[in-house]
C-alpha positions, 0 to 999 in steps of 0.5 A: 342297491347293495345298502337296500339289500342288507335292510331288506336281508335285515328286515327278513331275519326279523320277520322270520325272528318274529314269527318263529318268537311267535309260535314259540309264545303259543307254544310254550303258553297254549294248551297243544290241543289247541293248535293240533292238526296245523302246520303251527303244531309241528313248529311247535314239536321243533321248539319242544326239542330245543333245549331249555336248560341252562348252568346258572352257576355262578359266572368265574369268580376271583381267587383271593390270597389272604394274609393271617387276619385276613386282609387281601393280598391279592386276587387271581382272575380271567374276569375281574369280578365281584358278585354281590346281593341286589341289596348291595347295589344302589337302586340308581343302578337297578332303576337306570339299567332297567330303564335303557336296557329293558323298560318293560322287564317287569311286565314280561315273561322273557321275551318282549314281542312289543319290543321286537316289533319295535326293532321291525320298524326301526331295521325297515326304516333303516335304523337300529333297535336292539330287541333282547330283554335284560332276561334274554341278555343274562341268558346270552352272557351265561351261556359266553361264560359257560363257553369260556369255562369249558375252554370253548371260547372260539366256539362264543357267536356275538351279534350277526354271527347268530343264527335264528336257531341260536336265537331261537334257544335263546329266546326258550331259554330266557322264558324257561328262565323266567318261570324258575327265578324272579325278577329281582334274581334275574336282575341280580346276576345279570349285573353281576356278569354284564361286561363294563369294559377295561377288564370289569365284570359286574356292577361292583367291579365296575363301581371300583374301576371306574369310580373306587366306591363299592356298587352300594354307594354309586351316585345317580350320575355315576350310576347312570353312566355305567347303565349306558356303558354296556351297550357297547363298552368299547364307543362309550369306554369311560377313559377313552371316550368320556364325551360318549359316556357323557352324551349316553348317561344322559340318555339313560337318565332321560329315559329314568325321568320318563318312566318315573325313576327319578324327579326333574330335579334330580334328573337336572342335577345329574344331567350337569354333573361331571362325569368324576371318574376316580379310575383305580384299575385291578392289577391281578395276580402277584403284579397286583399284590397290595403286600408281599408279592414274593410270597404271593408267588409263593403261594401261587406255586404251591398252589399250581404245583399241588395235586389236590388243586388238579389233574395236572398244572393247567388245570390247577391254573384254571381252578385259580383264575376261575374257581373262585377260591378263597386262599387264606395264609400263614403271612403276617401282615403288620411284620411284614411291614417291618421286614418290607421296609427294613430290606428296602432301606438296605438299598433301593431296588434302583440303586446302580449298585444293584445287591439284594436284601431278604428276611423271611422269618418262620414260626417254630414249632409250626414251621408257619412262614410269617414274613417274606421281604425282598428289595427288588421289584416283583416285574419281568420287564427289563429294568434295574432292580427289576428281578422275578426271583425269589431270593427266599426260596430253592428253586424247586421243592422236595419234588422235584417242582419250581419254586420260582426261587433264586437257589439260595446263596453261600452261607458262609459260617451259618454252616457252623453250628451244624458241626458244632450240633454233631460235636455236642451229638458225638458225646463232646463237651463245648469247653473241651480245647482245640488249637486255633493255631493249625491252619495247615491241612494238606492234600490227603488229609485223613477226613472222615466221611462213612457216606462219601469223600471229601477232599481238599487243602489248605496247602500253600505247596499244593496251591493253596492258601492256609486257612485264615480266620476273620482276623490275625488275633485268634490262631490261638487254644480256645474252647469249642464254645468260644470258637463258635460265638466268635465264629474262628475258622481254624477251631471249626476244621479242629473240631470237623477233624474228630468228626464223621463228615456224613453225620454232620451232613445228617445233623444239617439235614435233620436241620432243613439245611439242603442245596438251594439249587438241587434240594439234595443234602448239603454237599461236604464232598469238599472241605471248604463246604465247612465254611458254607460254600454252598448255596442254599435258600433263606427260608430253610436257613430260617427253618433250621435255626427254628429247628434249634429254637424248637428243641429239635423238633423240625417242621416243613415251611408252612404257608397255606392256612387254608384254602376254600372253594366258593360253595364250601368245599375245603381243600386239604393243604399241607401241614407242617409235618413235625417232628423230633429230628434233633436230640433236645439237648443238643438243640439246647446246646447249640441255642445255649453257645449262639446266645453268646454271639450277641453279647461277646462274639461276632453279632455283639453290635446287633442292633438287638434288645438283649432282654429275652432270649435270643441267640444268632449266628453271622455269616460272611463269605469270600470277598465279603460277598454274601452276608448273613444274620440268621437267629431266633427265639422260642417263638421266631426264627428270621434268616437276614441275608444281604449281598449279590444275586447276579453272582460271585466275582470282582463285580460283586464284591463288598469291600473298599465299598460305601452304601447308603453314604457310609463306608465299609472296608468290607460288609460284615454279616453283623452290619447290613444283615445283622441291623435289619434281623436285629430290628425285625426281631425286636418289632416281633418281641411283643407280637410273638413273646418267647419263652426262655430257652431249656439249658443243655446238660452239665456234662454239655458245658463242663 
């Protein structure tokens, strides 16, 4: 009883559907006169106050980063989809969809009244017969997207939630449509919206899912099945229910035969065919990044943390996923190989012994980020090597917003040519001799800082230790100069002596060189931040040596080209925000001394062609925990660190230690660091040829 109930309840809507669909028929297409004085004219006043307009624009679209030469690295979606020209589609797809959704599509005005007679029938017999037209269905789907897009998307009805009213506009909608696009239209964004199951919006997206071919090269068969998968992309899900899909493309392409479409033999050839899935699911986001899923973070966050993009972060997110942007980037996608493979053959991400490898090389004179390489891998899910930080970044920028970055790490003696910078800014001469020898500095001792304090010793008496250099051979006299190249502590506190701490924190900042934790100066309140202590980002190590390279010119890391919205609209990104921030000799001066670090001082074993200009500074910190390479040329700067990036400490340290079957008494800056800058920088040489670097002033070198 209950079961003959809901058919008549069934059969009842449908009655009601059919006659409302009739009046709305007379309605729309007979002149009022006609029909004025009855009850059927107020019905038609009723179906004259339902709305008729609907937003066609295009349904939510992919954001897609872009590298330089403009290959993808990876898109952003809440629906995978990929709009294409009905020309671009195979014409099995637009016979076969017509063919089981829809025979009479082009014989109708948007609505089919054969076809809901049909579904009388069928629903009084006690079966099922769906009634929508593939015009009637595109207006169903439009209206879901529009929802979604609004962030409406629990006020979406499906199916029996439906009331006649819903079905009603609807019906006046697919008849308005009708009268506005062709068929052809019609056909076009309906496959272009249609939901094919497992995340595949649209014909196109679904030929990529399902068979890795573009929606143009889809085979009968194939073509056939995604024709019956929209039915119910859940009962005929490709991957979980291939028998469903199998038994339903047949049906399809019984209907094609029927109507035409396709001969007898095609029609048997297809019919015996393997369903051939080559399923290639659509990682989005960063996850799905086919390069470089670091930098598409990074990307990412200066995209959501701009303004420009929205009123506030969710907002930008929403543009993002739905508006369809096209992101093109500064990356480099051929260097970026060289950088990916030379950080993971530093360690695997799976090794027990768990350290980091990062190069990120910039462009000076632009401040354009060309490469951003790391070891580990771009997953949150708990598991070693697994690791979400970006070991190149700081962790917030210059406003205060997240990076997503690790904040950088100890830098051990990169920190010297930046006292060595304000030594030349102070009027000295890099030959001037200072003595090595003087390891001494007790609590108290006469820093000067004009902007702050700085403290600290080097005092057994007060606790400490006296200063050591790297080894016991140069506690001796020697040149500025030669203490730099060959990076010798105990001249570096020589020559910081006769300076201004705060204007060497000025020369480091002018630089880029900041805290990676706070984005505030670097901090020299302690003497021991001489000898880089602080921590702070690859990428502004990498900006302030480009600083050098670019005659002082200092510009901001510069990672969006440009960004594009899909009907033309131009975003403004940022630019590099250039400027002369050191004095020209200067920065000659200190490219001039870090030439030599490659040839007699602490890089000389840098696997590095010594052909064009070049120079380098290593760094290595406490228990040879941290180390670093970071150097250029006129045309490319790249900082090359290796070390820990779950902290300081016994654990962590790089000594008495074998990586990669070779053994270290301690990992040197130059080794690791050092090998991998050194090839990276040699595979740029062709792609970014230098100039020859300005010479400093005599008085400079006298």
């Amino acid at each position: 009883m209950p079961n003959r109930r809901s058919r008549w309840r069934a059969v009842l809507a449908f009655i009601a559907a059919g006659a409302a669909c009739g009046i709305l028929v007379a309605g729309l297409f007979l002149p009022a006169t006609a029909m004025a004085g009855s009850a059927v004219s107020s019905s038609i006043g009723m179906f004259d106050r339902l709305p008729d307009d609907l937003n066609l624009n295009a349904p939510p679209a992919a954001s897609k980063v872009l590298a330089s030469d403009g290959s993808v690295i990876a898109s952003f979606y809440a629906e995978n989809r990929a709009p294409v020209t009905l020309d671009k589609m195979s014409p099995f797809i637009r016979d076969g969809i017509v063919s089981i959704e829809d025979a009479r599509f082009y014989h109708h005005g948007g609505i089919d009244t054969t076809g809901i007679l049909r579904a009388l029938v069928a629903t009084a017999q006690g079966g099922r017969q769906g009634a929508s037209t593939i015009t009637q269905q595109y207006v169903n789907n439009m209206i879901i997207e529009s929802l979604v897009a609004q962030g409406k998307g629990d006020d979406v009805k499906l199916g029996y939630a439906k009331t006649i009213g819903d079905k009603l506009r609807e019906m006046k909608l697919a008849i308005a449509l009708e009268k506005t696009y062709s068929k052809d239209q019609i056909l076009q964004g309906y496959l272009n919206v249609v939901y094919f199951g497992n995340g595949a919006y649209g014909i196109d997206a679904a030929a990529h899912e399902y068979f890795n071919v573009p929606a143009s090269d889809l085979t009968l068969p194939e073509a056939a099945a995604l024709a019956g998968v929209v039915n119910s992309p859940v009962y005929y899900d490709p991957l979980t229910e291939p028998d469903h899909v199998v038994s339903r493309r047949n049906e399809v392409l019984d209907k094609m035969l029927q109507q035409g479409r396709i001969t007898a033999a095609q029609h048997d050839a297809a019919t015996h065919a393997p369903i051939g899935l080559s399923v290639h699911p659509n990682r989005q986001g960063c996850f799905g990044a086919l390069t470089a899923p670091y930098f598409c973070d990074y990307v990412q966050r200066l995209i959501l943390n701009d303004p420009e993009f929205g009123a506030d972060e969710a907002a930008r997110k929403k543009l993002l996923y739905l508006g369809g942007l096209t992101i093109r980037t500064t990356l480099d996608p051929t260097l970026q190989k060289v950088a990916q493979d030379q950080v993971n053959a530093a360690m695997a991400a799976s090794d027990p012994l768990q350290r980091g490898s990062s190069l990120v090389s910039v462009q000076p004179g632009t401040g354009k980020v060309l490469t951003m390489a790391q070891n580990t891998v771009y997953n949150p899910e708990t598991a070693p090597g697994n690791y979400m930080g970006n070991f190149a970044l700081p962790e917030r920028d210059a406003n205060g917003q997240p990076l997503d970055g690790a904040g950088g790490f100890q830098i051990g003696s990169t920190m010297k040519p930046f006292i060595f910078a304000e030594w030349l800014n102070s009027g000295k001469s890099m030959a001037t001799q200072l003595d090595g020898s003087v390891r001494l500095y007790k609590a108290g001792f006469p820093w000067k800082n004009s902007c702050g304090t700085t403290t600290g010793s080097y005092d057994p008496a007060a606790g400490t230790h006296l200063l050591p250099n790297d080894d016991p051979d140069h506690y001796v006299r020697m040149s500025v100069l030669q203490g730099l190249y060959q990076s010798i502590n105990t001249i570096t506190f020589q020559s910081a002596a006769q300076l201004d701490f705060c204007n060497i924190q000025k020369m480091a900042t002018a630089a880029g060189v900041v805290n990676g934790h706070t984005n505030q100066p670097y901090d020299l309140s302690s003497v021991a931040s001489l000898i880089g202590t602080q921590d702070v980002a690859p990428l502004s190590m990498a900006n302030a040596y480009a600083t050098f390279a670019a005659n002082g010119v200092h510009c901001d890391p510069v990672a969006l080209e440009s960004v594009t919205g899909p009907h033309g609209r131009n975003y403004p990104v940022p630019d590099g925000n250039c400027r002369q921030a050191i004095d020209p000799d200067v920065a000659a001066g200190v490219t001039y001394a870090l030439k030599n670090v490659l040839t007699r001082g602490s890089g000389w074993n840098i696997p590095v062609s010594k052909s064009s200009d070049i120079f380098a500074k290593t760094g290595t910190t406490d228990g040879n925990t941290m180390t670093w390479t970071v150097g250029a040329t006129s045309a490319i700067a790249t900082a090359s660190w290796f070390g820990s990036y779950q902290g300081i400490g016994p654990k962590w340290v790089n000594q008495d230690i074998t990586i990669n079957g070779k053994y270290y008494v301690g990992v040197d800056g130059a080794d690791i660091a050092g090998g991998q800058w050194g090839r990276l920088m040699d595979a740029a040489a062709q792609r970014y040829p230098a100039d020859e670097l300005p010479l400093p002033p005599s008085s400079m070198v006298r």
